[in-house]
C-alpha positions in Angstrom: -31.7 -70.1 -6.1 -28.5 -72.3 -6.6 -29.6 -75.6 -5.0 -26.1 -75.5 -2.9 -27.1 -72.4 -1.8 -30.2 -73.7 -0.1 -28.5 -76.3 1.7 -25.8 -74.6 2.7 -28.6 -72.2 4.4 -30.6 -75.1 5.5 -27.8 -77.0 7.1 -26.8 -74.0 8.9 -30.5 -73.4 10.2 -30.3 -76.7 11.6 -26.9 -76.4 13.3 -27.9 -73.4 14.9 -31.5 -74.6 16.5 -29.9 -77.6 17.7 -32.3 -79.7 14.9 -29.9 -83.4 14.5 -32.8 -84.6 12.2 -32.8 -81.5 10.2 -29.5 -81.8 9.3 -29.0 -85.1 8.7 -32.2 -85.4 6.2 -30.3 -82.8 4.4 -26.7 -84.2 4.6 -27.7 -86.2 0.6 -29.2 -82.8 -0.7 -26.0 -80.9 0.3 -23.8 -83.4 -1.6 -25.4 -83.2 -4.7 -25.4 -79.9 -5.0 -21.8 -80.0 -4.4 -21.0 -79.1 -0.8 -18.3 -80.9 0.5 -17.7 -83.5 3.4 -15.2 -81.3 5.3 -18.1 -78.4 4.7 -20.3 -80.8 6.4 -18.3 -81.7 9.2 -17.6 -78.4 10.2 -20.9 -77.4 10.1 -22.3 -79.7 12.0 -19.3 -79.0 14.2 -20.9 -75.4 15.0 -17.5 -74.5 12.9 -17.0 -73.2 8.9 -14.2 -74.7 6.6 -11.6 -72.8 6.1 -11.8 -74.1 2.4 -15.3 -72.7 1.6 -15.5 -70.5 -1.3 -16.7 -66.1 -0.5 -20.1 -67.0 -2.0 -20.8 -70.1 0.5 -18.9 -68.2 3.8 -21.8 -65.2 2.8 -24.5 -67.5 2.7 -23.5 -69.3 6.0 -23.0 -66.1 7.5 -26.8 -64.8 6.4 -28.1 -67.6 7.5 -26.3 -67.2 11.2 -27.3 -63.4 11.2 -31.3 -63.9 10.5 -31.5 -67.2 12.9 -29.6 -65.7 15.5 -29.9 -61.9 15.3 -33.0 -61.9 13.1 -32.0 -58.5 11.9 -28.9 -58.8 9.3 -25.8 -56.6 9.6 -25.1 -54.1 6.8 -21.8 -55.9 6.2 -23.3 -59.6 6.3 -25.8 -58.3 3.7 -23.5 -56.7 1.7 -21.2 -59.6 1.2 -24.0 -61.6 0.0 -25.0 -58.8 -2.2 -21.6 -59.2 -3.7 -22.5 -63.1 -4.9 -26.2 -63.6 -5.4 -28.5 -61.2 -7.3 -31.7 -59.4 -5.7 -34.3 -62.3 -6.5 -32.4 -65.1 -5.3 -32.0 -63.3 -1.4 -35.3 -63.2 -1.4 -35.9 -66.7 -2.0 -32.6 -67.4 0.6 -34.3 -65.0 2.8 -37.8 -67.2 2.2 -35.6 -70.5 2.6 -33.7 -69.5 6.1 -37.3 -67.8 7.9 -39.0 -71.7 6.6 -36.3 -73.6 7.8 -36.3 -71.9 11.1 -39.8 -73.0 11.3 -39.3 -76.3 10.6 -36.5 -76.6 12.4 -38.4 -75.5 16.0 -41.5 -77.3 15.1 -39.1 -80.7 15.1 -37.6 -80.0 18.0 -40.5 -78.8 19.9 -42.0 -81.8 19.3 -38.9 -83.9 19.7 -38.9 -85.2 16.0 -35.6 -87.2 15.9 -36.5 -89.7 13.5 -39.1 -91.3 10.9 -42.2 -91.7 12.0 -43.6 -95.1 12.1 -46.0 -96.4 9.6 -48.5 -98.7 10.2 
């Protein structure tokens, strides 16, 4: 899976499940795999940019349906259907459920920063 693709996903996980430190450790990743600033402000902005490309808006939106709805709309999966082939929704599918994890486990445990080392 396209590493902007992850991101994108990641990012939106983290917006989602209210997870600050999530999103901000992957604010660097996102840029170099090519998402934009305004991408990121919006997103962290619970909003999407009205410049983001099909293929990013169905990943976004994926993302949204399985954090928040855990079952994915026939249309949502469709669109991404349209950009990403069989084997790389399963690993966006892998990456979103993970992220969701690590997301909770953060903020169950009110993880906002790096932990001290001795």
């Amino acid at each position: 899976m396209p590493a902007r693709d992850r991101e994108l996903a990641i990012l939106q996980v983290a917006v989602l499940n209210r997870a600050p430190y999530e999103f901000e450790q992957h604010i660097p990743f996102a840029r170099d795999a090519g998402v934009t600033g305004a991408q990121i402000e919006a997103m962290r902005g619970g909003r999407t940019d009205p410049d983001t490309p099909p293929r990013d808006r169905a990943v976004i939106d994926y993302a949204t349906a399985m954090t928040r709805d855990i079952q994915v709309p026939d249309g949502v999966f469709e669109a991404l259907r349209k950009h990403l082939p069989a084997d790389q929704i399963v690993e966006l599918t892998a990456t979103v459920a993970g992220y969701n994890m690590v997301s909770r486990f953060l903020e169950a445990l009110e993880i906002h920063e790096e932990p001290s080392r001795p």
